[in-house]
N, C-alpha and C positions, 0 to 999 in steps of 0.2 A: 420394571427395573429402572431404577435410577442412575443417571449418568455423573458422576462428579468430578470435577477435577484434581488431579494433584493437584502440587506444589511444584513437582517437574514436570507436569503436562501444562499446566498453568505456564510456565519459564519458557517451556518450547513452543509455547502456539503463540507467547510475546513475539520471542525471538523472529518466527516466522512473519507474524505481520510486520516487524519493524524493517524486517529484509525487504520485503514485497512492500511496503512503503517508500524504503531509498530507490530501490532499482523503476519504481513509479514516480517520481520523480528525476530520474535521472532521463525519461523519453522526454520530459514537458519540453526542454530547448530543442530537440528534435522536432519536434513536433509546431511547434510555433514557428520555427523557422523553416517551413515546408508550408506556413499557412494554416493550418490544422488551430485557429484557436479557441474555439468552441470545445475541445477534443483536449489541449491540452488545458485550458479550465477544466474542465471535468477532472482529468485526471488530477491535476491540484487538491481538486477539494476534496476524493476520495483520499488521497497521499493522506493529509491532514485526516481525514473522521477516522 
């Protein structure tokens, strides 16, 4: 069986990553200012790929 995407499962699994990109992004200043900067590069570069 073959999996394909919509056009609205296509839209909704954007949409999804682009959420779960802002709100990863929004720990990084947490995070560096706790020290954590190892932790919050990482999280950078995932936000971004």
């Amino acid at each position: 069986m073959k999996n394909e995407l919509t056009n609205e499962n296509y839209d909704a699994l954007s949409k999804y990553r682009q959420e779960r990109a802002h709100e990863t992004l929004a720990e990084i200043p947490f995070l560096y200012e706790k020290g954590f900067y190892n932790t919050a590069t990482n999280r950078l570069y995932y936000a971004c790929y």
